[in-house]
N, C-alpha and C positions, 0 to 999 in steps of 0.2 A: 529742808526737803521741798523738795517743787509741789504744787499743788495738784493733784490728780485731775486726769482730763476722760471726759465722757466725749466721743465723735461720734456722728449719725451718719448715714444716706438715709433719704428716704427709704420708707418700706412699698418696694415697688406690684404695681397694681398686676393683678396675673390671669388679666381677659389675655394676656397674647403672650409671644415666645419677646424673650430680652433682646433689645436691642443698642446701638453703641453708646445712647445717652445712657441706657444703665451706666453700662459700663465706666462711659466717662467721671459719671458722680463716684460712682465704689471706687475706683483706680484712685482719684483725686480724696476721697476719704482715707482709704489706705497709706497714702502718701503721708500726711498728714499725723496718721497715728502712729506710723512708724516711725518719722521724725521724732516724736515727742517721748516714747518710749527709748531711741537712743539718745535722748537727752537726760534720760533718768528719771522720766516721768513716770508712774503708772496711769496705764494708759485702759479704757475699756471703748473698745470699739466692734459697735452694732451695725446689722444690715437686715432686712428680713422681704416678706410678703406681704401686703394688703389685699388679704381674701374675700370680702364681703362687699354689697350691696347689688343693684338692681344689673348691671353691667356683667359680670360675674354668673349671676343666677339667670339673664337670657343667654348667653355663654354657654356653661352649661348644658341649657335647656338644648341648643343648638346644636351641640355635641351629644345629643341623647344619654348623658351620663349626670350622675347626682351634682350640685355644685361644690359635695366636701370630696368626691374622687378628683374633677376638673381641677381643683383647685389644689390638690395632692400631686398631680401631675405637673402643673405648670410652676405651681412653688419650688419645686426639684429643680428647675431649669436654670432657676434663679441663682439655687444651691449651687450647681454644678457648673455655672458662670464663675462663683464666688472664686471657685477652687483652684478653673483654669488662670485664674487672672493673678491667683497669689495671693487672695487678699487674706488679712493677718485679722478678719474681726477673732473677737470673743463669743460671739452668738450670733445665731441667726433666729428671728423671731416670727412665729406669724402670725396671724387674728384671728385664727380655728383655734388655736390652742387655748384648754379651759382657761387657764392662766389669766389669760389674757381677757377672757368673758369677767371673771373675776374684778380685775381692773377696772377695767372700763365700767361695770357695776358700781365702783367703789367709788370712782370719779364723780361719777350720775350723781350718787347722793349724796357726795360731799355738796355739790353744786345744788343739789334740790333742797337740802338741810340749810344753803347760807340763801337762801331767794331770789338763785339765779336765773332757774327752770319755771315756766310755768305752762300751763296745759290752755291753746287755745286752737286758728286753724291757719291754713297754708291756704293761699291760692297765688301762684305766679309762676312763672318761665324754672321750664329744668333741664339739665341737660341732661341724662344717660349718662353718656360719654364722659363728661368730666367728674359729676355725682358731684354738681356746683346749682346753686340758684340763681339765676341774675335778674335784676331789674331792669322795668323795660328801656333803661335810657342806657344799659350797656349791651344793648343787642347791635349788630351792624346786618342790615340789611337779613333782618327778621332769624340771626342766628348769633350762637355766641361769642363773645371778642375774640374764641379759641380758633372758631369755625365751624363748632361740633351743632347738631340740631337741639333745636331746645324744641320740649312741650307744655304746655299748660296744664297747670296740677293744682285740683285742689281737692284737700285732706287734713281732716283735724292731724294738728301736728304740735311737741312739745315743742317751747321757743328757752332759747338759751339772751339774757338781759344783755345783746354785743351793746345797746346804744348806751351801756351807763358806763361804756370803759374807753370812752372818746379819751378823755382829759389825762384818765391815766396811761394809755396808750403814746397818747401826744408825750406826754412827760416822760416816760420809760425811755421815749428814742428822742427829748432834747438831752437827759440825762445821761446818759448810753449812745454816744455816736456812732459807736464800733458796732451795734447791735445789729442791724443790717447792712450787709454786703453784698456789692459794690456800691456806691453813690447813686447810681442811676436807679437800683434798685427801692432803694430807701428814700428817693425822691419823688418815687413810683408810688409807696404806700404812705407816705405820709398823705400825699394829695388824698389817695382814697379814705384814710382818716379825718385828714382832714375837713371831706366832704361830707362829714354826716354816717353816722351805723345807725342801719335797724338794727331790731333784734331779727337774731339767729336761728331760721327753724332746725333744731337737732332730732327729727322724730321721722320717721315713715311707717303709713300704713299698708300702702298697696301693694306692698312686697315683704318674704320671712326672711331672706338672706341676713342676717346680722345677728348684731349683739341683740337680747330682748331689753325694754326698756324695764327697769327694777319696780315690779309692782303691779305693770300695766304692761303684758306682753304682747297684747296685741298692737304695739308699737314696737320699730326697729329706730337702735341709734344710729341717724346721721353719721355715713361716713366717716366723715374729717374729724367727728369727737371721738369716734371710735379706734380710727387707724392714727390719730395724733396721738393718742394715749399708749399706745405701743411703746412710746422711749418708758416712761412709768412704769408698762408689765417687767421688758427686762432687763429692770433692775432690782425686779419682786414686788413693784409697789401691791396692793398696798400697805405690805407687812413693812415693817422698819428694818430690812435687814441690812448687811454690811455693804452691799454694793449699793442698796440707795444712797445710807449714809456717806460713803464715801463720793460718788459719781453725780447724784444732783447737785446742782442743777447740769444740764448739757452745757462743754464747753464749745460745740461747736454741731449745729444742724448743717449740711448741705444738702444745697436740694435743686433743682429746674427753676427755673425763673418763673415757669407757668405755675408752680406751686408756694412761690415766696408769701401769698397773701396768708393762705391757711396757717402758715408758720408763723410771720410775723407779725399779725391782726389776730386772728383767733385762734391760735396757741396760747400765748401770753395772756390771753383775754381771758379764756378760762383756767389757765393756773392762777391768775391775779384772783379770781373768783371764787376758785378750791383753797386758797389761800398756803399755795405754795410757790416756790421760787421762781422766776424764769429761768429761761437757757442764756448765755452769756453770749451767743453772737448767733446769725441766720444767715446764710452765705448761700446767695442765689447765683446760680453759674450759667451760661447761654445756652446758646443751640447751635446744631453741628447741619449744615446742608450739605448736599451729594454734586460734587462738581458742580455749584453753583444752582442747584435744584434743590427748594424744600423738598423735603424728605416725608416722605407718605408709603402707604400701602399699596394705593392706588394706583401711585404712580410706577410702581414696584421697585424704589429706588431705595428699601431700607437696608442698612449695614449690617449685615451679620457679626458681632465681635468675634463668634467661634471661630468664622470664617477667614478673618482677619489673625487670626492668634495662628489658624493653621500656616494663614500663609508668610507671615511676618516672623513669627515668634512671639513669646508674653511680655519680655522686656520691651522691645521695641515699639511693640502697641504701643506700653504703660509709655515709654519713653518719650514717644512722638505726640501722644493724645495730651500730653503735661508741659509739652513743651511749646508747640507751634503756634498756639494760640494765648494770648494773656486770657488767663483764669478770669471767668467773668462775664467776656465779652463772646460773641456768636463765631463762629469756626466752618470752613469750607471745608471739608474732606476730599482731598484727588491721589490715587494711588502714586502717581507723579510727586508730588509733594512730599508724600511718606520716606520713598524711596530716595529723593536728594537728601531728607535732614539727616536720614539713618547713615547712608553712604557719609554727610559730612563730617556732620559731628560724632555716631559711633565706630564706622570702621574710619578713613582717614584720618580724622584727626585723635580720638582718645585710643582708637584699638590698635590705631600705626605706633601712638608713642607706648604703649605697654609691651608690644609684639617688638618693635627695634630696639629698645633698654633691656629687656628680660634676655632674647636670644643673642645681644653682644653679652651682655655679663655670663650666659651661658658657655659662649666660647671663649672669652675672651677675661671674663674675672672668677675664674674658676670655681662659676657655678654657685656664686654666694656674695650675701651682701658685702660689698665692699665697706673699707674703712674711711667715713669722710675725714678728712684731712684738713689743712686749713682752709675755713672759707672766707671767700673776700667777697667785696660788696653786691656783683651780682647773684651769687650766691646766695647771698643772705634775702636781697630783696625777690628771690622767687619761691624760698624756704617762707618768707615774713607773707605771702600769696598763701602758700598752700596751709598757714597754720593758723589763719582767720580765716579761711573757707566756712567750717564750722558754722562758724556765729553769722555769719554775713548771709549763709543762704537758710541757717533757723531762722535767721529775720525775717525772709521774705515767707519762706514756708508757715510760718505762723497766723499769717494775715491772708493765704491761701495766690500769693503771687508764684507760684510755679515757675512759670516760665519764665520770672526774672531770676528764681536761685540757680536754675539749669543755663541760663547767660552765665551769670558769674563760674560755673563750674567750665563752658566752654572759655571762658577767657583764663582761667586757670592753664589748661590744656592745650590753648594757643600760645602761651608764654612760653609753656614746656618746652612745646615741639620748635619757638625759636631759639628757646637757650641750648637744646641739641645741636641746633645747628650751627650756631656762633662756637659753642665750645667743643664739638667737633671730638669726642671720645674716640672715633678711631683714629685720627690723627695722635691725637695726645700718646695713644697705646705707643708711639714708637719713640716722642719726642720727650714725653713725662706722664710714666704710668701712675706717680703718686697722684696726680692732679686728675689724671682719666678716671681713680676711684672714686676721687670727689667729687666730679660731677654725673658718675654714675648714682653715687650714694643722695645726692640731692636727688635727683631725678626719681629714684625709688620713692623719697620722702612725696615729694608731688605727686606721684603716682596712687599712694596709699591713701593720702590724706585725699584725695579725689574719689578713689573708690568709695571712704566711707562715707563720706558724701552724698554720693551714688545712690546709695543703697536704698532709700526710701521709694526712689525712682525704680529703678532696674534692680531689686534685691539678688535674682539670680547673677546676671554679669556684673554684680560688684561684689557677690561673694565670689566669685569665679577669679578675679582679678586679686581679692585678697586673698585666696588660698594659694595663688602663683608667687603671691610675696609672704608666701609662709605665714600672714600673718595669725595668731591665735583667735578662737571664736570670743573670750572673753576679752579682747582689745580692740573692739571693731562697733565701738561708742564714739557719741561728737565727742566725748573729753579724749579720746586717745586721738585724734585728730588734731597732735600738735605736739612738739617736742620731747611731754613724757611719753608719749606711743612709739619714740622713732623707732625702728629696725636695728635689730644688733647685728653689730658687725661679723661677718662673719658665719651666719645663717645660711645654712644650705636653702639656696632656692632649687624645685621642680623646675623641671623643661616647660618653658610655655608652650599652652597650648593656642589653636587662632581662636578670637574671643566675639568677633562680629562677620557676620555675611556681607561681603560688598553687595549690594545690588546693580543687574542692569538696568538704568532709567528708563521709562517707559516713555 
């Protein structure tokens, strides 16, 4: 039995309405969990809200409403992002919920019981905006590496021991290579490990928005200890129940690059402290700009994703936002661009070779899978393509390479569409109809085994494609993606329906 797998996104922050980097992380978590569940994994996967801190409660204030209504408002939006996009979590979580106070309670004095926590004061640079502290040698030109304003703050404040988890940090990611994702990333923080930890102030005075600190309430926990401890709440912590036991440690956090440090440095730093597991990998993904423009408020250049779903569709977002850029690395958005990859890869080449196979066997093989016949060598080697598809794009999918398993699945699909044309079935219909079924019936098996491939990506148009080929809902697993799944002969197929929008390029 495979080993059960926990996926995160971030719990994203809800001073403002979602925009496409949500989106990108959830689609790209999605992706991920849905692979692994048809791989026969049990799968639990999370998304939620971080409700609290100073950001939030001027927010709020801003909007003349309390900051648990603002934040009852905006966390819905989040919801209701989740929904349009498809996404397959298990829960969605937020840091209003008792639950959750609970936790992070529980966390606190695991950590104050082992001598992690001590009560002393703060004075240095903060930003609002990010609900980060920096020192003064990582400010650039008196604000923070972010961009965001920082102020000077000083307030007795509880500190969390970061500087006595150098050595074991250092050692977790010489022992663990995989632990952060991509290279660049994990080259990123080791430096900053490498360069020295204080300790961590986790405590705020001057503001009530949060979790209260266990004891001494007139202190609020730090952010990051608070909304990190979120993967912990839901899974019950910190009762012992079956989805802890089963689901700890995470197999996989994805998150923003601008948030890799709190995951990969002070996560691990304080489970290493509470004296529970790590997460098994931290997978930091880039950033998306607007026709070659960072992307701001200000500038009013941000991406609506609803707006995108309206006008695209959900697959094709999920499709394109997975595809066009290697997983990882920074991404341009131009509706131009959208519209040639959809146009190539899903309507000409995969929805042309589904739409001219389905409606020749419609008229032409009487409406049902044909019987393959004998196959000979080319045959075999586009059959021997479609029946390690499977394995070859879980490989890439496991390691968060997207856009190389959506390669392999177009070069699947270019093969197709040249073996149609070399063997020429409506020709064959007149010269050798045994031989036209057989490379109908190949062509199906390509077709299927692509779909479920698919599906992780575009679940709606690869279920849409596998119900054109009859296929049954319990046979649309990576393991029926290969000779014991084929098609029986003989199976009435439905009339195809069109399965992709061409688009006019812009």
């Amino acid at each position: 039995m495979s080993a059960p797998c926990f996926v995160t996104t971030p719990i994203y922050y809800v001073n403002d309405k979602p925009h496409i980097g949500h989106a990108y992380t959830t689609i790209a978590a999605d992706v991920y969990a849905r692979a692994m569940r048809l791989a026969g994994r049990d799968v639990f996967f999370m998304t939620g809200t971080d409700e609290h801190g100073q950001k939030v409660e001027q927010s709020a204030a801003k909007a003349g409403i309390s900051p648990q209504a603002f934040t009852d408002a905006v966390s819905q939006n989040f919801r209701d992002l989740a929904a349009r996009l498809n996404i397959s979590n298990n829960a969605f979580i937020r840091t209003t919920e008792p639950r959750h106070y609970k936790a992070c309670q529980a966390l606190w004095q695991r950590l104050e019981e082992r001598g992690h926590i001590y009560l002393g004061s703060y004075a240095g640079w903060y930003s609002v905006r990010d609900e980060a502290y920096y020192q003064e040698s990582e400010l650039i030109d008196g604000k923070a590496p972010t961009g965001a304003p920082v102020e000077w703050v000083e307030e007795p404040s509880y500190f969390f021991r970061l500087s006595a988890f150098q050595e074991p940090l250092l050692k977790l990611y010489a022992d663990n290579p995989d632990f952060i994702a991509p290279s660049s990333r994990r080259n990123e923080v080791m430096r900053f490990v490498e360069g020295g930890l204080k300790d961590l102030s986790v405590s705020r005075t001057t503001f009530s928005w949060g979790v209260p600190v266990p004891g001494n309430p007139a202190h609020i926990m730090y952010v990051w200890l608070d909304a990190l401890t979120n993967y912990l709440t839901v899974l019950g912590y910190p009762e012992k129940t079956p989805d802890f036991s089963t689901f700890w440690p995470a197999s996989l956090h994805l998150v923003g690059k601008d948030i890799v440090r709190f995951h990969a440095v002070y996560w691990p730093a304080f489970l290493m402290a509470a004296e529970l597991p790590v997460p098994k990998r931290v997978f930091a993904h880039g950033w998306w700009t607007n026709e070659g423009q960072k992307i701001s408020k200000s500038v009013g250049n941000v991406i609506d994703p609803i707006a995108l779903i309206e006008q695209y569709g959900v697959d094709p977002v999920r499709y394109f936002l997975m595809r066009e850029v290697p997983f990882g690395g920074d991404g341009d958005f131009a509706h131009a661009a959208v519209q040639r990859r959809l146009n190539k890869d899903l309507a000409d080449d995969y929805g042309n070779l589904c739409q001219r196979v389905l409606a020749f066997i419609q008229k032409n093989a009487g409406a049902a899978v044909p019987l393959m016949g004998n196959v000979n060598e080319l045959d075999n080697e586009i059959l021997g393509k479609a029946y390690c598809l499977n394995e070859l794009m879980f490989t890439h999918i496991e390691v968060q390479a997207y856009s190389k398993a959506l390669e392999l699945f177009n070069e699947l699909v270019a093969a197709a569409n040249g073996y149609v044309d070399k063997e020429a079935p409506w020709a064959l219909k007149k010269t050798n109809p045994e031989r036209m079924g057989t490379v109908l019936a190949v062509l199906l098996e390509v077709i299927r085994c692509a779909a479920i491939c698919l599906q992780p990506f575009t679940p709606a148009l690869a279920g849409q494609v596998l119900d054109q080929l009859a296929v049954p809902l319990d046979a649309r697993t990576f393991g029926h993606a290969s000779d014991s799944g084929a098609l029986k002969p003989g199976t009435p197929l439905p009339a195809p329906q069109p399965l992709v929008k061409k688009w006019s390029e812009a």
